[in-house]
C-alpha positions as CSV (number, residue, x, y, z in Angstrom):
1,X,17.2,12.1,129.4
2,X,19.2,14.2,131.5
3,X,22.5,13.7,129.2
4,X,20.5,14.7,126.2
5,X,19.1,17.8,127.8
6,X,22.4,18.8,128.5
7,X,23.8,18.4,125.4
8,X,21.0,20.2,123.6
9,X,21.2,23.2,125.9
10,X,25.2,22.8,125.4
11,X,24.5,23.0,121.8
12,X,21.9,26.0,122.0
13,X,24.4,27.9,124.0
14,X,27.3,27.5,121.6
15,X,25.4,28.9,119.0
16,X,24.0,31.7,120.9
17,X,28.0,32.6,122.0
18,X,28.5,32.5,118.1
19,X,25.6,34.1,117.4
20,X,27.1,37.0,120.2
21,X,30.3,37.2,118.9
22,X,28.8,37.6,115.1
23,X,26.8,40.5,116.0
24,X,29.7,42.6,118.6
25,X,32.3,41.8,115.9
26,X,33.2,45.1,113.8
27,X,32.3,45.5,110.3
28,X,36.4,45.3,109.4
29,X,36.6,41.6,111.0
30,X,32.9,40.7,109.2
31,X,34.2,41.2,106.0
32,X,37.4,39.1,107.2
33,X,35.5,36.5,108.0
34,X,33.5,36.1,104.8
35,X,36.4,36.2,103.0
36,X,37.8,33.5,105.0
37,X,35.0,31.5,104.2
38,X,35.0,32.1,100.7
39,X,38.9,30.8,101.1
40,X,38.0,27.8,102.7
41,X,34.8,26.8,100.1
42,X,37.4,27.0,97.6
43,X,40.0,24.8,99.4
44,X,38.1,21.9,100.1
45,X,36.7,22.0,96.7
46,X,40.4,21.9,95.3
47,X,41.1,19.0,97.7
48,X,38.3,17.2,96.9
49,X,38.6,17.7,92.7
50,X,42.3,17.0,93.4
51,X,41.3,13.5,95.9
52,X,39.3,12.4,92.8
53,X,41.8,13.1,90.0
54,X,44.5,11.3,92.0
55,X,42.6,8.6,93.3
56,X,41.3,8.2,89.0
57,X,45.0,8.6,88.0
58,X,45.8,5.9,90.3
59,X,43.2,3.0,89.2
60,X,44.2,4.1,85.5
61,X,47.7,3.7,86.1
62,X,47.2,0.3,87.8
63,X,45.3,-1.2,85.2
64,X,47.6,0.5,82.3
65,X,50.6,-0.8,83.3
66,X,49.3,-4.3,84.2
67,X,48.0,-4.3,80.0
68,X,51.8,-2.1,79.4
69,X,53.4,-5.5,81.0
70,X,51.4,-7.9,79.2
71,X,52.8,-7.0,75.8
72,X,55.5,-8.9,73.5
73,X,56.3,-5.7,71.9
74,X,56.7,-2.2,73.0
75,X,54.3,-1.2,70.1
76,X,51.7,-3.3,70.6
77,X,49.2,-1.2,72.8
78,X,49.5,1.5,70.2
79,X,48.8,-0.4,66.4
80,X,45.8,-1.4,68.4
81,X,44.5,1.9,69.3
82,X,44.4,1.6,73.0
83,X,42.5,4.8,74.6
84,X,42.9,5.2,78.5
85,X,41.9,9.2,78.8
86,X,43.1,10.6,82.1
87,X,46.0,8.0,82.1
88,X,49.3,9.7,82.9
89,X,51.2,6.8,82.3
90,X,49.2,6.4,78.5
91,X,50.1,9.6,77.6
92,X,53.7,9.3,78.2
93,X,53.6,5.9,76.1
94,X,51.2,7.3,73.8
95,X,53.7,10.1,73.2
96,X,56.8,8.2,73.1
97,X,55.4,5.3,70.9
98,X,54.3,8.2,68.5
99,X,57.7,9.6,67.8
100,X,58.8,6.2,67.6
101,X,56.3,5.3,64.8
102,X,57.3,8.3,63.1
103,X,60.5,7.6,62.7
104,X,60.0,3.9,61.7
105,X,57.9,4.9,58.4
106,X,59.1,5.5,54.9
107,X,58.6,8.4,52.8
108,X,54.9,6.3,51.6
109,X,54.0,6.2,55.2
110,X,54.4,2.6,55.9
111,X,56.2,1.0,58.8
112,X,59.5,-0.5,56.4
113,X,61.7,0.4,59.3
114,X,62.9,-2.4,62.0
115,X,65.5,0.3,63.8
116,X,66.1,3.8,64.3
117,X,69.4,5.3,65.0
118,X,70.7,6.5,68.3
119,X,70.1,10.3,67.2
120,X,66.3,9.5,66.3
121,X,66.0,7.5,70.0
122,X,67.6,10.6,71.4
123,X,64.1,12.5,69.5
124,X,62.2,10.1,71.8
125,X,63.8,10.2,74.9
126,X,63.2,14.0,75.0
127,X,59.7,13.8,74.1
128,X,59.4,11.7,76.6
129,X,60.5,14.0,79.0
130,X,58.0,16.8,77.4
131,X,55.2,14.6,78.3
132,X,56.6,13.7,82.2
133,X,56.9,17.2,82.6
134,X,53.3,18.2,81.5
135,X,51.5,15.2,83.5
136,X,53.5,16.6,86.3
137,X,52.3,20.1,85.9
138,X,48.8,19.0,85.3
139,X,48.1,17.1,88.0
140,X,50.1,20.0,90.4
141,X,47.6,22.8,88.7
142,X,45.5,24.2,92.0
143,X,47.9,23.7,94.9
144,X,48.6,26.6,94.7
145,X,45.2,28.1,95.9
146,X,45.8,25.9,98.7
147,X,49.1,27.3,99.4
148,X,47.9,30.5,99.8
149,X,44.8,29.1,102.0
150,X,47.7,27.8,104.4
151,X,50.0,30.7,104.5
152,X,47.3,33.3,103.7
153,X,44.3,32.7,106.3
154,X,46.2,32.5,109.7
155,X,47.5,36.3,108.5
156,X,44.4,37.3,107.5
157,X,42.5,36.1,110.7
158,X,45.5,37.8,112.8
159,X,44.8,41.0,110.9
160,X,40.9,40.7,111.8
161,X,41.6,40.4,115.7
162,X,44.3,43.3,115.8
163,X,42.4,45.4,114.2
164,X,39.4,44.6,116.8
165,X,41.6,44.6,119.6
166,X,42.7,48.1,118.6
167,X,38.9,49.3,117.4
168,X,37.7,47.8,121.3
169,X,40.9,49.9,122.9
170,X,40.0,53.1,121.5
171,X,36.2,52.8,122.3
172,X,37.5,51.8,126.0
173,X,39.8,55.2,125.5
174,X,37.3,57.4,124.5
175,X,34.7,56.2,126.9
176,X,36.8,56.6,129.9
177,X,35.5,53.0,131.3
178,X,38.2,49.9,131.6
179,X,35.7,47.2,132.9
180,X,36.0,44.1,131.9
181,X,32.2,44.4,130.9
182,X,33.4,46.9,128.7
183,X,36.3,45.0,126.9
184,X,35.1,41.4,126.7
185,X,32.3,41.8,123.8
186,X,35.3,43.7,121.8
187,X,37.9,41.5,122.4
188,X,36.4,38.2,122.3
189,X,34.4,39.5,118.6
190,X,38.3,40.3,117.5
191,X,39.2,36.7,118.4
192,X,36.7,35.4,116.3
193,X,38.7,36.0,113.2
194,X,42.1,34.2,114.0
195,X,39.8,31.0,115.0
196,X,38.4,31.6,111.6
197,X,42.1,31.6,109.9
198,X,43.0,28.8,111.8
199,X,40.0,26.6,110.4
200,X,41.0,27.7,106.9
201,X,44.9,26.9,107.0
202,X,44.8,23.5,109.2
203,X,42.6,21.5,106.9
204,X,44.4,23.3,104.3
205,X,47.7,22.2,105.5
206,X,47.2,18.5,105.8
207,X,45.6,18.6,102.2
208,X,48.5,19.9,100.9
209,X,50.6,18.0,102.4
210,X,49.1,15.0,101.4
211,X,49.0,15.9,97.8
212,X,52.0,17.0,97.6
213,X,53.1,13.5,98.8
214,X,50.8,11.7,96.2
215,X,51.8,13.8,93.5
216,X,55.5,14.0,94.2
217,X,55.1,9.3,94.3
218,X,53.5,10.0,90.6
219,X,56.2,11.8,89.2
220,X,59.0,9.5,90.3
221,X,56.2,6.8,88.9
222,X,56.2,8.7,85.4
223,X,60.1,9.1,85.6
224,X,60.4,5.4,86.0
225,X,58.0,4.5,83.7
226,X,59.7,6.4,81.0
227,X,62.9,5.0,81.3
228,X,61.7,1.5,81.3
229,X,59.6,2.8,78.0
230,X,62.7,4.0,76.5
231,X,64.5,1.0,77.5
232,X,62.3,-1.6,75.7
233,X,62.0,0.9,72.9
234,X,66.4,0.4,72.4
235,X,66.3,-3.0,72.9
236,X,63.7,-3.6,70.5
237,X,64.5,-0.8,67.7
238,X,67.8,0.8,68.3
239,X,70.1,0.5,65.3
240,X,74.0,-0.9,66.9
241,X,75.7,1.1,64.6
């Protein structure tokens, strides 16, 4: 029982230093703080949304290229109207099997082509790389909010406690009275606000980094993917003249 009283009046006294702190810190470093919070509510809900869609991309990937490598022909996912939504990989073969297609059709719109020329693959290849490109962007869109949440916080909490450091000197100053009685409430409110920063960019920082990883092992993915597309696509339908 003893253990758990300590740890409960431990507890009680952490809040009531926070609690301290909250109510000696200076209207400049409150409105810091909120806005430090408001920084850090919106980072972990990009790292989450951003966890989910690359841990979804992932399983859809897996499963699409397992179906991609079970086919005889390159177009045989797409005369049977495969959908995989939120597939990268399906998108690039979607797109790629489309311009294909196109260019395999006759002026009545049936498929009386069995090969396309070298200049028509060429058509392909670079819609191909359209598509990579896109996927790429789409899955980095909202990084860079936590970019800024990494470079942007520690700043912002270092602004908080200079500016309390330098509001707690010149009360000091003007009262005349350099106790430490007189300095600690100031200073230690004007910490507050780096410790706030710091909460915001290192979670920040390792969910960046970690994305970045992931995202930066899909691209090469889509890369390779697309030349092996574009590969099976040549042997299959490219004309030797």
């Amino acid at each position: 029982m003893s253990g758990l009283s300590f740890a409960v009046v431990g507890a009680a006294s952490n809040q009531a230093e926070l609690i301290y702190v909250w109510t000696q810190a200076t209207p400049e470093a409150k409105a810091i703080i909120v806005c430090l919070i408001l920084f850090s509510i919106l980072a972990w809900s990009v790292m989450v949304s951003k966890a989910i869609q690359v841990r979804r991309a992932r399983r859809l990937n897996h499963y699409f290229n397992e179906e991609f490598r079970a086919q005889k022909s390159v177009l045989e996912l797409f005369d049977r109207k495969l959908q995989v939504e939120g597939c990268p990989l399906y998108e690039v073969y979607q797109a790629g099997c489309v311009q294909l297609d196109a260019r395999l059709r006759g002026p009545g719109g049936e498929r009386s082509k069995q090969q396309v020329t070298l200049k028509n693959m060429e058509h392909v290849k670079r819609a191909l790389e359209n598509v990579v490109a896109q996927e790429s962007l789409k899955l980095e869109s909202g990084l860079i909010l936590l970019a800024i949440a990494v470079s942007g916080a520690p700043f912002m909490g270092l602004l908080g406690t200079v500016w309390g450091v330098m509001s707690t000197f010149a009360g000091i100053a003007q009262q005349g009275a350099a106790t430490m009685a007189a300095m600690a409430p100031g200073v230690s409110a004007a910490l507050i606000t780096t410790v706030a920063g710091l909460l915001v960019a290192i979670p920040s920082m390792f969910g960046y980094n970690w994305l970045v990883h992931n995202l930066r092992v899909f691209t090469v993915n889509l890369d390779n993917f697309a030349q092996e597309l574009v590969s099976r696509m040549e042997t299959e339908f490219l004309s030797d003249e």
